[in-house]
C-alpha positions in Angstrom: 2.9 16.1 31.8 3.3 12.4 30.9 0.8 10.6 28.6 -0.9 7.4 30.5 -3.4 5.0 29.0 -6.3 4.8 31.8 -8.5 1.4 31.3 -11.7 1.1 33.6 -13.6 -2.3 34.4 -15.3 -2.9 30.8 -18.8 -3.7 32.8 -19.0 -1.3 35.1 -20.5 1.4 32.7 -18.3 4.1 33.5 -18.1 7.3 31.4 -15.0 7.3 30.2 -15.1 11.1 30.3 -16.1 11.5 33.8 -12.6 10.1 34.3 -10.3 13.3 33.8 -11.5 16.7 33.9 -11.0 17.7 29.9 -13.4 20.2 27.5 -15.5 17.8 25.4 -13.9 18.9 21.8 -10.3 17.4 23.5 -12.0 13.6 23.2 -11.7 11.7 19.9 -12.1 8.8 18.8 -8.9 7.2 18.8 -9.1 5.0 16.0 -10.8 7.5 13.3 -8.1 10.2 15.1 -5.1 8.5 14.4 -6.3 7.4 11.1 -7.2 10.9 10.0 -3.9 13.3 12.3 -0.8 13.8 9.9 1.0 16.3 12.0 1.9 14.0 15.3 -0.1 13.5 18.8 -1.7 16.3 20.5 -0.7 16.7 24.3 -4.0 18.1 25.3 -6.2 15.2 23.1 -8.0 12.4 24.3 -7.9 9.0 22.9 -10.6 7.3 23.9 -11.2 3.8 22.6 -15.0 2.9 23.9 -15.3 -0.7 22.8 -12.4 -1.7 25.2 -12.9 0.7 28.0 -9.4 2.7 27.7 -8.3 6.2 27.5 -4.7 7.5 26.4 -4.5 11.2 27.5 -1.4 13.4 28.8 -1.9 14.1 32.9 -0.3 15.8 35.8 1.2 14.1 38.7 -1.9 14.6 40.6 -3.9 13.5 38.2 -1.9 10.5 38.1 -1.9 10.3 42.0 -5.8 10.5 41.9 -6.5 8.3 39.4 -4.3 5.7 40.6 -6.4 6.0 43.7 -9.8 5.7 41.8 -11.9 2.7 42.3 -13.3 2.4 38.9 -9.3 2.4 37.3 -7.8 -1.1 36.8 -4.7 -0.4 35.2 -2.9 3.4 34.9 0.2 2.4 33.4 2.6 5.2 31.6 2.8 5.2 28.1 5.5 2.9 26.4 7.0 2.6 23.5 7.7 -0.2 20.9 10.1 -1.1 18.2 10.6 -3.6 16.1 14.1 -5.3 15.5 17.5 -5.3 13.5 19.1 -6.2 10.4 22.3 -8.2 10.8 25.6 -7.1 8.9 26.1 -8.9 5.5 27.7 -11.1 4.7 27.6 -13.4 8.2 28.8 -16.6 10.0 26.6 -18.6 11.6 28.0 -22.0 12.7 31.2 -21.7 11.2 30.0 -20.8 7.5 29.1 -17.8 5.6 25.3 -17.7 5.0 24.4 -15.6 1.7 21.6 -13.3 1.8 20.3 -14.9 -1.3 17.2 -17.4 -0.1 14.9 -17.7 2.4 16.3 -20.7 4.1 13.9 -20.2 7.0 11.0 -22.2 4.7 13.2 -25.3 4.9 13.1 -25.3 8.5 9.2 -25.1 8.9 8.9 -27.1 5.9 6.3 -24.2 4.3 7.4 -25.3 0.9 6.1 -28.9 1.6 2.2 -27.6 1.9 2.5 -25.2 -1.6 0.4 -28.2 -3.5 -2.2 -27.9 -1.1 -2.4 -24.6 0.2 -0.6 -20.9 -0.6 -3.1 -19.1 1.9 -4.9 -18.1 -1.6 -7.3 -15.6 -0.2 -6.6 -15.3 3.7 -6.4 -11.3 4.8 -3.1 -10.9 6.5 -2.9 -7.5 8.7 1.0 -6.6 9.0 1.2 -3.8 12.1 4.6 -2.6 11.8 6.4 0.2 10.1 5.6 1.5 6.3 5.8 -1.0 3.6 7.6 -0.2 0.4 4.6 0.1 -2.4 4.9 -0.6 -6.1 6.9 -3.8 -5.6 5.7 -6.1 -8.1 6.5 -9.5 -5.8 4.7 -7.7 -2.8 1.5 -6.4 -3.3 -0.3 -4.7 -0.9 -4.3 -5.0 -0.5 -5.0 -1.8 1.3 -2.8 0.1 3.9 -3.6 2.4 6.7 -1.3 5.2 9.1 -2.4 4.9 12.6 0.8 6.7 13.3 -0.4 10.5 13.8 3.0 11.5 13.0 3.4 9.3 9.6 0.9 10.6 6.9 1.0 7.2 4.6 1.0 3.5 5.4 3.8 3.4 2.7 7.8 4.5 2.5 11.2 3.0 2.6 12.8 4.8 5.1 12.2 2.1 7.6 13.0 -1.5 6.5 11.0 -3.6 9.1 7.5 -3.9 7.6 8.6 -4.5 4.1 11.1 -7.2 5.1 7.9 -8.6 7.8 5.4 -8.8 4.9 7.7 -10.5 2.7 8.4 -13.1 5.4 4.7 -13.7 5.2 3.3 -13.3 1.5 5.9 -12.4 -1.3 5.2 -13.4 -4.4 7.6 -16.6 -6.2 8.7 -13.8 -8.8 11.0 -12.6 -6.9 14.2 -14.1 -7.9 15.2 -15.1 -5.2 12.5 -14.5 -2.1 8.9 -16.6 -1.5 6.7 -16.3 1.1 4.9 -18.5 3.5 1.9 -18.0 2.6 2.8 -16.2 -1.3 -1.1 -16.2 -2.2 -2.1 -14.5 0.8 -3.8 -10.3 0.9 -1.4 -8.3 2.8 -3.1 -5.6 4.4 -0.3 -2.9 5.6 -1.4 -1.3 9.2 1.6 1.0 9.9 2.4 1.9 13.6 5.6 3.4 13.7 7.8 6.0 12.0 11.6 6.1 12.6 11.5 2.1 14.1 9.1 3.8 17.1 5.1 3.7 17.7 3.4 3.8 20.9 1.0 0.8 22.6 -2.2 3.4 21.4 -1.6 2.8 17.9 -1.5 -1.0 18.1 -4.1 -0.6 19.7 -6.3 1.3 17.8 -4.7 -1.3 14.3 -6.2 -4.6 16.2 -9.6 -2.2 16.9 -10.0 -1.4 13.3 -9.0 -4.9 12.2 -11.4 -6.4 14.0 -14.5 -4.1 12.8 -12.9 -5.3 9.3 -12.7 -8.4 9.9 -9.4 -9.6 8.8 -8.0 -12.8 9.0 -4.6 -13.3 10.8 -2.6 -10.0 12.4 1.5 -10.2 12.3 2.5 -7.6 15.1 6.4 -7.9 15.2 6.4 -5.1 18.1 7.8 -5.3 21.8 8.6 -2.7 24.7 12.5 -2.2 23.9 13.3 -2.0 27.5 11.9 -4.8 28.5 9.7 -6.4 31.2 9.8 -4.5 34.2 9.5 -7.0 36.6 8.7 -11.2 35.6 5.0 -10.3 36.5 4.6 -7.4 35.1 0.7 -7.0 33.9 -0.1 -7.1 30.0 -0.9 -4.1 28.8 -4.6 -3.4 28.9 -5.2 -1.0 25.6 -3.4 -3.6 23.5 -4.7 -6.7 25.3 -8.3 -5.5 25.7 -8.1 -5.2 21.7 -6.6 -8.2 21.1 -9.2 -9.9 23.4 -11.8 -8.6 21.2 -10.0 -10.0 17.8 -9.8 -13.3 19.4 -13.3 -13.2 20.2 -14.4 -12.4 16.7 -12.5 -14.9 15.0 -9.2 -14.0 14.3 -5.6 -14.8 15.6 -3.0 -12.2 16.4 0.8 -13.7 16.1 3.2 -11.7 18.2 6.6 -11.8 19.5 8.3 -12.4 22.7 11.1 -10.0 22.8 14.1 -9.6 22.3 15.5 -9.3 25.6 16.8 -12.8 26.1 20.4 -11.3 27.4 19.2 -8.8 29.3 19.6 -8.8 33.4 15.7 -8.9 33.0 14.7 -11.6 30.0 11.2 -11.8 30.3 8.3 -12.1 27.6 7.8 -8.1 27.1 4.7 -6.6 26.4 2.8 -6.5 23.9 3.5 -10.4 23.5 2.1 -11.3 26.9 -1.5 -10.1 26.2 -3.2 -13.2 26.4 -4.9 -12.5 23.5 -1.7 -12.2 21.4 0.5 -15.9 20.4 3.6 -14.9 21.6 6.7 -16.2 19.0 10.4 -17.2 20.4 13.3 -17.1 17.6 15.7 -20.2 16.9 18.5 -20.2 15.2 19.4 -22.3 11.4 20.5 -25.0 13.5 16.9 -25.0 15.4 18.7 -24.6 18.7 17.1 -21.7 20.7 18.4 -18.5 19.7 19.8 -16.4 23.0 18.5 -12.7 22.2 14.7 -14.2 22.5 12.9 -13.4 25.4 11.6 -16.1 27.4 9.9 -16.9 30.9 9.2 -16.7 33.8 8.6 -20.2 34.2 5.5 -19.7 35.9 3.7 -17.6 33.3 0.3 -18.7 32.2 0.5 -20.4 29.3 -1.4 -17.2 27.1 0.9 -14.9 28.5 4.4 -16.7 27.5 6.3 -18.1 24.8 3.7 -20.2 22.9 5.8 -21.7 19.6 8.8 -20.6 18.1 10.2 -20.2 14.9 13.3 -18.9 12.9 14.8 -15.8 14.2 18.5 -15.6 13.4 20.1 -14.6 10.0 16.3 -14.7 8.5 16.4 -13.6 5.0 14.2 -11.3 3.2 13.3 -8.4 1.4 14.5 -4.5 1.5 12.5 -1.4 0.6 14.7 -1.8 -2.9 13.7 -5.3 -3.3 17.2 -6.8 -2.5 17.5 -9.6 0.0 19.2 -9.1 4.0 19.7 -10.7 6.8 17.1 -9.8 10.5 17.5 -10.8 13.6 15.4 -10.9 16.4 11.9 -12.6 17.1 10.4 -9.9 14.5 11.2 -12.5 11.4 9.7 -15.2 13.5 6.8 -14.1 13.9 5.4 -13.5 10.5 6.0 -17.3 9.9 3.5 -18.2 11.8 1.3 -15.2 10.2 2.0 -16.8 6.9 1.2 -21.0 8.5 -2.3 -19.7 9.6 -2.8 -18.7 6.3 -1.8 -22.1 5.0 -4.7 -23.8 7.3 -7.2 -20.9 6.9 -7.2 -21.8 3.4 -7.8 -25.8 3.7 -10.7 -25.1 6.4 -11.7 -21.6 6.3 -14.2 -21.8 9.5 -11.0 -22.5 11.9 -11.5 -20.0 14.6 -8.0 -18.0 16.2 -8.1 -20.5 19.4 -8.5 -23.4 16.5 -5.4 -22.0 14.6 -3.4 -21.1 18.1 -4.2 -25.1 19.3 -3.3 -26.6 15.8 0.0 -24.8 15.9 0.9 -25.8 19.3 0.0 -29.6 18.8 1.7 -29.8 15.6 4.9 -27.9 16.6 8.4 -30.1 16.5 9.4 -30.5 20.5 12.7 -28.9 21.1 14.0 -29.1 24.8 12.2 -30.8 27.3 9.0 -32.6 26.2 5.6 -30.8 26.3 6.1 -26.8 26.7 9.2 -24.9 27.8 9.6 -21.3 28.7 12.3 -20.5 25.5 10.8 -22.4 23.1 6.7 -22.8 24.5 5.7 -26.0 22.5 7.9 -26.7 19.7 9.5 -25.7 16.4 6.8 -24.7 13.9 6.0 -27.5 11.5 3.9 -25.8 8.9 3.9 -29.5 7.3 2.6 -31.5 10.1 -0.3 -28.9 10.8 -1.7 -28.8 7.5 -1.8 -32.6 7.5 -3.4 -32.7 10.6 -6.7 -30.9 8.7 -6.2 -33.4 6.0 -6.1 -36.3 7.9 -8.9 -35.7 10.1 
């Protein structure tokens, strides 16, 4: 049996559970489910997730066959994994010098450092869905954490680097010797997906449900399908973009990445980043020329769906579960910028809606190919700067 996530049309008033022929007691919630499970996912249980019309559940071929065939299905897609992305060796070259892993250079480029006597984000609730975060360090606290990884009992560890080095991006603290981040005044809020670099589409899922019902500010989701787009239409994914929809709706703004499949045959934006509801982040390099592992295009995906703004994604520099400072690469570290610039402007005007932070961004980002949006790039080079001045200059 393969597990599948079923999503039906969200007015039709279909009984989810009329869907697949299961005993009652197999249906859970799926966001209290995962939440609660320590010892990994059930094949015979039932995710069901009734605000957004979706069902994860393990079926046969026929199953498959017949629910593929049913009228009241919109999407039957199989379930997919995703991952975040790697550390680089240390020390590296990157345009013919040796780049220590001692600062976060990154802040330069998107001028973060410029808006500090105005704004730190002092305040704004920052969501990081990725893998655990590394508790007790004294430059990066942590608000509140949950596991909506069944298989992962705590929102905290070490074994897994990418969610500390993520939050840091975003909010750790100037007494670190040699770390800040964007937005160092921000509440980090740790919303762990994975376990051994590897969650599933349910579980980001059920984080952006949860999110939304506690109404956090800004999500950073650093997560993408490791083998890529299928195809350069290939649908968004409806359990994560039904969610995400929802966040939108109620205020919020979910940054997300576009991949990292930029040299592959197939270099598409990869799911989850083409959810409309999700601002999909390319990666540049120091230099601010594109950087070539970042997914990007087609050129004639809607504007929601594609590479939105980008930001530093090469050689970015942060913090291990030890507190020591490395090198990333990928779209992952980009990301979280952008987590940590909404947190800049949430704090000047607090009433700014996600689609007021998502346009802000865009108009205030640094053209870097052709003028207007391009498919690597979407609008520009984030300017934290020049969008923080735009509230104060209104």
């Amino acid at each position: 049996m393969q597990r599948y996530t079923i999503s039906v049309n969200r007015d039709s008033k279909v009984n989810l559970r009329d869907l697949i022929n299961r005993p009652p007691e197999n249906f859970v919630d799926a966001v209290n489910f995962l939440i609660a499970e320590k010892g990994g996912l059930p094949q015979d249980a039932v995710l069901e997730f009734p605000t957004i019309g979706v069902l994860s559940a393990s079926l046969t071929d026929k199953e498959a066959a017949d629910l593929k065939a049913d009228p009241r299905v919109t999407q039957l897609r199989e379930d997919r994994r995703v991952t975040g992305s790697p550390l680089l060796p240390s020390p590296i070259r990157v345009a013919g010098e040796f780049i220590a892993n001692d600062r976060p250079w990154h802040l330069d480029v998107i001028n973060a450092q410029k808006c500090w006597p105005t704004t730190t984000g002092k305040g704004i609730r920052i969501g990081v869905i990725d893998s655990e975060i590394a508790p007790n360090l004294p430059f990066l606290p942590i608000k509140d954490g949950l596991s909506f990884n069944p298989s992962a009992p705590n929102w905290y560890g070490g074994s897994d680097f990418h969610g500390t080095f993520c939050a840091a991006i975003i909010g750790c603290l100037p007494t670190h010797p040699s770390m800040i981040g964007v937005a160092p005044d921000c509440d980090l809020y740790a919303l762990r997906v994975n376990k051994n670099g590897s969650g599933r589409s349910e579980y980001l899922a059920a984080a952006i449900v949860w999110a939304t019902a506690n109404k956090l500010d800004v999500l950073s989701m650093s997560q993408w399908d490791p083998d890529g787009a299928d195809d350069p239409h290939e649908l968004p994914w409806d359990d994560v973009s039904r969610a995400a929809d929802d966040y939108v709706k109620a205020g919020g703004i979910l940054i997300g990445i576009a991949g990292n499949s930029g040299t592959f045959p197939k270099p598409w934006v990869t799911n989850p980043g083409r959810c409309s509801g999700v601002m999909a982040v390319g990666g540049t390099k120091r230099d601010t020329k594109w950087w070539d592992g970042s997914s990007y295009g087609p050129d004639d995906l809607a504007e929601l769906e594609s590479v939105e703004i980008a930001a530093p994604g090469y050689a970015v520099n942060s913090i291990m579960p030890d507190g020591s400072v490395q090198a990333g690469v990928g779209t992952s570290f980009a990301a979280p910028q952008v987590a940590g610039a909404c947190a800049l402007l949430k704090q000047v005007k607090p009433d700014l809606t996600g689609a007021d932070l998502r346009a802000i961004l865009k108009k205030a980002a640094r053209d870097l190919d052709i003028a207007g949006k391009d498919a690597k790039t979407g609008f520009g080079l984030l300017d934290c700067e020049q969008a923080v001045a735009s509230l104060l200059h209104v």
